[in-house]
The first five atom37 places (N, CA, C, CB, O) and aatype in JSON, in Angstrom:
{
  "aatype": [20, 20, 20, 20, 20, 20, 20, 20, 20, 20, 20, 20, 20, 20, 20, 20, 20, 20, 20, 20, 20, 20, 20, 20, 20, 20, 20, 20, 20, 20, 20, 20, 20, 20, 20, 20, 20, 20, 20, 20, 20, 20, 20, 20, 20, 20, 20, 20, 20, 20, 20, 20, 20, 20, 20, 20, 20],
  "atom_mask": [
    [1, 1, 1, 1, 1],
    [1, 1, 1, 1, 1],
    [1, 1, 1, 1, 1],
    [1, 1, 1, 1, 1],
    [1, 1, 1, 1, 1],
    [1, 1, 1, 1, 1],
    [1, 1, 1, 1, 1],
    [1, 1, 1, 1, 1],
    [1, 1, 1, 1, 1],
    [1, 1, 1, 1, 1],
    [1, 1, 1, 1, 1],
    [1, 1, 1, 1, 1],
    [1, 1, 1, 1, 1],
    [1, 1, 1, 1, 1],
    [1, 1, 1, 1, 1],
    [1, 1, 1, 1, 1],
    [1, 1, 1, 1, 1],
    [1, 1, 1, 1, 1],
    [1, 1, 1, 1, 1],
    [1, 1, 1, 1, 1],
    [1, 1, 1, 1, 1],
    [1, 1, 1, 1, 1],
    [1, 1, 1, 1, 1],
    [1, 1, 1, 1, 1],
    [1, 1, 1, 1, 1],
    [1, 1, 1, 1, 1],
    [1, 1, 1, 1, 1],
    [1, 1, 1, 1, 1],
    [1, 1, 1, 1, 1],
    [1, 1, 1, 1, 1],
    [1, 1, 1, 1, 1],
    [1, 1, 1, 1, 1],
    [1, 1, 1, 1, 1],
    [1, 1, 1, 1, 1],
    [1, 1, 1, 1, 1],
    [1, 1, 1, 1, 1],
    [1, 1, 1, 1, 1],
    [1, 1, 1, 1, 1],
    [1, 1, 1, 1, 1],
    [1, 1, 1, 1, 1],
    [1, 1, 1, 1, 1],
    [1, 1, 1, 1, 1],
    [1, 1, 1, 1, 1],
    [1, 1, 1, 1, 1],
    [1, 1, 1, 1, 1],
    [1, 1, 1, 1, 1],
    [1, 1, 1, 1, 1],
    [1, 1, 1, 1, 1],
    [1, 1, 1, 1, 1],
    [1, 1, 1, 1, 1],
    [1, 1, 1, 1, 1],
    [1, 1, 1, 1, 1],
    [1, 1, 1, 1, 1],
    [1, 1, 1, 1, 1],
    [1, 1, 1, 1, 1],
    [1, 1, 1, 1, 1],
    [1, 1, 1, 1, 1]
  ],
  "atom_positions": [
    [[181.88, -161.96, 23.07], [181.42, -162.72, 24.2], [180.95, -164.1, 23.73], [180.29, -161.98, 24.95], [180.19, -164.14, 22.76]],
    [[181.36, -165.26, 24.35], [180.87, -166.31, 24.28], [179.41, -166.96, 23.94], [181.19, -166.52, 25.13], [178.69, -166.1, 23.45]],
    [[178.97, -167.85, 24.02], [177.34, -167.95, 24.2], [177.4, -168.51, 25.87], [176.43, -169.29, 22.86], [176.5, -168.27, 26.67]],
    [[178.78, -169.36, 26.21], [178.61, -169.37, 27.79], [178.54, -168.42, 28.65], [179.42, -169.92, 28.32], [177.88, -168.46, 29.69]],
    [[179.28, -167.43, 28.26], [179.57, -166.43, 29.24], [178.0, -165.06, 28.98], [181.52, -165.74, 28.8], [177.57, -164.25, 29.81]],
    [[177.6, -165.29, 27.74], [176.3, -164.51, 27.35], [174.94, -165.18, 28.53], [175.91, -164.92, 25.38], [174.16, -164.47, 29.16]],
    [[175.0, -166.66, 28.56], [173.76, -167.1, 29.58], [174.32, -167.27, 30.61], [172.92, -168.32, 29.32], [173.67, -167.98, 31.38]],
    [[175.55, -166.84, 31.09], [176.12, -166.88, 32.98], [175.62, -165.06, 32.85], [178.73, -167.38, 33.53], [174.77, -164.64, 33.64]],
    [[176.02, -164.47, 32.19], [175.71, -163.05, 32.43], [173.87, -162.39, 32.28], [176.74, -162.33, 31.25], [173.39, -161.32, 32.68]],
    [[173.33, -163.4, 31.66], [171.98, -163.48, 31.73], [171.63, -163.99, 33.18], [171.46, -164.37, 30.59], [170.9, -163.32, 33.91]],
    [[172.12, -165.11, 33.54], [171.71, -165.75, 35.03], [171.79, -164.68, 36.37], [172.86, -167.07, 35.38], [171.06, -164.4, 37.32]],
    [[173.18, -164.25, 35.82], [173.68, -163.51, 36.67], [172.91, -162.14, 37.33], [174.79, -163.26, 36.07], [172.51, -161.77, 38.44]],
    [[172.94, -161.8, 36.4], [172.01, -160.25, 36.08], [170.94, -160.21, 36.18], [171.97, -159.65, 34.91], [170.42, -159.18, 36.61]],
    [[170.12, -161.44, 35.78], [168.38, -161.69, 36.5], [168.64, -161.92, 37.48], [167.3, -162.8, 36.1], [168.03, -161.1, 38.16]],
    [[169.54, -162.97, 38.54], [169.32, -162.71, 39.85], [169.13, -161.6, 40.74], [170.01, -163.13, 40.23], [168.35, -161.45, 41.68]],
    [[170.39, -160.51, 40.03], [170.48, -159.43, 40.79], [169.23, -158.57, 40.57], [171.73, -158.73, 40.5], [168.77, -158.01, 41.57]],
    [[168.73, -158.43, 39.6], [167.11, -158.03, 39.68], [166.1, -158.35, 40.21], [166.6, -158.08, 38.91], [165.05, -157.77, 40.5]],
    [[166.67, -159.84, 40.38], [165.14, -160.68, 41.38], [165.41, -160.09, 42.73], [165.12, -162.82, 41.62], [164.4, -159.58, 43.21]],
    [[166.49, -160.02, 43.48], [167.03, -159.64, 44.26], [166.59, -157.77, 45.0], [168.27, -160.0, 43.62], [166.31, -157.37, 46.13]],
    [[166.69, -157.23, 43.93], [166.83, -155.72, 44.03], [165.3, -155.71, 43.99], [167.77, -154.78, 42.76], [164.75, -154.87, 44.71]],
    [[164.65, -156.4, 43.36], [162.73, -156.51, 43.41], [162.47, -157.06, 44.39], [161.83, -157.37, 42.31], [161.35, -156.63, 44.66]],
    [[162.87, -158.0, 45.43], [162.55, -158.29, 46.69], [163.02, -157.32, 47.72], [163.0, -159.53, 46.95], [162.24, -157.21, 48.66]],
    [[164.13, -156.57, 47.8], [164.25, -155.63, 48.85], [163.54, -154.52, 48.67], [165.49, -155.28, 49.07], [163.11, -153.84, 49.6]],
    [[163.32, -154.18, 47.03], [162.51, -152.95, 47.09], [160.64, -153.14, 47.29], [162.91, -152.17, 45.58], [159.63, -152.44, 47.43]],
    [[160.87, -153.91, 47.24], [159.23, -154.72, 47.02], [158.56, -154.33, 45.38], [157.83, -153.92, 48.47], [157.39, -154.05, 45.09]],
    [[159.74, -154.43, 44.49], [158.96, -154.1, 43.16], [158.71, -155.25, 42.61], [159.64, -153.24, 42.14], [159.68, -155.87, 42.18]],
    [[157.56, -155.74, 42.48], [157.26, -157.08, 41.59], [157.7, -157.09, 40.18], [155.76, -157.36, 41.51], [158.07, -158.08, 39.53]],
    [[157.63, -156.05, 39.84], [157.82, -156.11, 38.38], [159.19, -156.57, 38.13], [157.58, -154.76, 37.68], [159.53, -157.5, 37.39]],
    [[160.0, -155.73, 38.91], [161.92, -155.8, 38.34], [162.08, -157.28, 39.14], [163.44, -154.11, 39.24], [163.01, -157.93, 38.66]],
    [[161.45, -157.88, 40.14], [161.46, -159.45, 40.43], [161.16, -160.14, 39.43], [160.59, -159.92, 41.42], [161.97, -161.03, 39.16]],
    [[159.88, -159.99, 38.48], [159.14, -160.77, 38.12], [160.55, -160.99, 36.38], [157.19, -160.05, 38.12], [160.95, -162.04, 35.89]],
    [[160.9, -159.5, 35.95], [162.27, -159.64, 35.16], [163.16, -159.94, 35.44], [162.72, -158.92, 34.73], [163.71, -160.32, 34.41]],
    [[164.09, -160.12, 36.58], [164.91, -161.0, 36.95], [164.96, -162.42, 36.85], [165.0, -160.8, 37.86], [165.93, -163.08, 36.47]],
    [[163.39, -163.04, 37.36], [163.41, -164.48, 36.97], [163.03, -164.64, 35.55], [162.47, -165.31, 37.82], [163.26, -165.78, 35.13]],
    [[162.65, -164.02, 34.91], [162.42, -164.15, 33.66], [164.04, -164.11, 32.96], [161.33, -162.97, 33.2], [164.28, -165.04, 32.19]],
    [[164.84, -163.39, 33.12], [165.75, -163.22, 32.56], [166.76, -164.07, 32.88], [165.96, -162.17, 32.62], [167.68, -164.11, 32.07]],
    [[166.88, -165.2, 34.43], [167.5, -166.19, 34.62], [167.1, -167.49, 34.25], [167.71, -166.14, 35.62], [167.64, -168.56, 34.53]],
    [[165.73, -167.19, 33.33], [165.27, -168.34, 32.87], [166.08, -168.19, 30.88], [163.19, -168.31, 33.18], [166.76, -169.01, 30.27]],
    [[165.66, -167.0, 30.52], [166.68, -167.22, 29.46], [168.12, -167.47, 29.77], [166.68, -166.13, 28.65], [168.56, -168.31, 28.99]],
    [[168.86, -167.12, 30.49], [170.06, -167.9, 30.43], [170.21, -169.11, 30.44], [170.7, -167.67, 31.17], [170.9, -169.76, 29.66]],
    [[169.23, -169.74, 31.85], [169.09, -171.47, 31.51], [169.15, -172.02, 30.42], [168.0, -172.05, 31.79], [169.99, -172.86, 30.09]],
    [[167.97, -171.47, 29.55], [167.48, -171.66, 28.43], [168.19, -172.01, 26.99], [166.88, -170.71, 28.4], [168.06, -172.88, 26.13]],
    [[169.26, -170.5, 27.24], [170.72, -170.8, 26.41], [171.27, -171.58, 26.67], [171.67, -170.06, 26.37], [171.71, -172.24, 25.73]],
    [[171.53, -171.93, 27.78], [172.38, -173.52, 28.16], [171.85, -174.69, 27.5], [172.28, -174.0, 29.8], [172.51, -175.52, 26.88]],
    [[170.52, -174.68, 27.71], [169.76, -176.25, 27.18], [169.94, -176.15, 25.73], [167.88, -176.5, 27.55], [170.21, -177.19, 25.11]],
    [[169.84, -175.33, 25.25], [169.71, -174.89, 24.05], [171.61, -175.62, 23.07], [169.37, -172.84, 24.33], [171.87, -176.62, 22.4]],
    [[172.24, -174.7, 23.45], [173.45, -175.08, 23.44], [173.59, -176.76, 23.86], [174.16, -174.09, 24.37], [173.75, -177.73, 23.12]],
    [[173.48, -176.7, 25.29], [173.99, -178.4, 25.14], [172.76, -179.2, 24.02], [173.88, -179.38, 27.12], [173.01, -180.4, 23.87]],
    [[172.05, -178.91, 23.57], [171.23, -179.88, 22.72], [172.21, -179.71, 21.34], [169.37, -179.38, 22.51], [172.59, -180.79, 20.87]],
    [[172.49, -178.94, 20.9], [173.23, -178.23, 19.81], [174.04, -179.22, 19.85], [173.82, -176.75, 19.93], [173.81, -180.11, 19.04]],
    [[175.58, -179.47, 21.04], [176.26, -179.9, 20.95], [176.29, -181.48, 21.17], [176.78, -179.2, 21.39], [177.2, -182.23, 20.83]],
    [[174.87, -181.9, 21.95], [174.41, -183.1, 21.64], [174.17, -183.66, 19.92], [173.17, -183.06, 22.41], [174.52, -184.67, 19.3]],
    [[173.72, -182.92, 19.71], [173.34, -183.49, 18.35], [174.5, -183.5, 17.24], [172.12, -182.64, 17.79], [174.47, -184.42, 16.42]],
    [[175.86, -182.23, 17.12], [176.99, -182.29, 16.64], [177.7, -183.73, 16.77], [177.66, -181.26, 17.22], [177.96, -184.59, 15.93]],
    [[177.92, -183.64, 18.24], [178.74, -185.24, 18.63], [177.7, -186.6, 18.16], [179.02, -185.41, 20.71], [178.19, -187.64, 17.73]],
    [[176.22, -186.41, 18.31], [175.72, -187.56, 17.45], [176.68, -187.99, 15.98], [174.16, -187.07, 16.99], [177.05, -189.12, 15.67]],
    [[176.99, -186.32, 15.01], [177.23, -186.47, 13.42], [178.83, -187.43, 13.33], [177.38, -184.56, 12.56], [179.31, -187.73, 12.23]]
  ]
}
């Protein structure tokens, strides 16, 4: 698996938890969903800084 397709499947998959914690009213599996669509972001920034700084060399 990619590192793109690793933080779309992180995004992805915390939504559906944030999601499944708002219909069920479980805070907790909400409160891991956004947590877990924040690491995917995270991999992104992460990555594009990476590849910012490559194309600087």
């Amino acid at each position: 698996m990619t590192k793109e397709n690793s933080s779309l499947k992180d995004k992805v998959i915390g939504k559906v938890k944030e999601v499944e914690g708002k219909l069920t009213d479980d805070k907790l599996r909400e409160a891991e969903g956004k947590a877990q669509q924040a690491k995917g972001k995270l991999k992104d920034k992460a990555d594009k800084v990476k590849k910012d700084l490559q194309d600087k060399d």
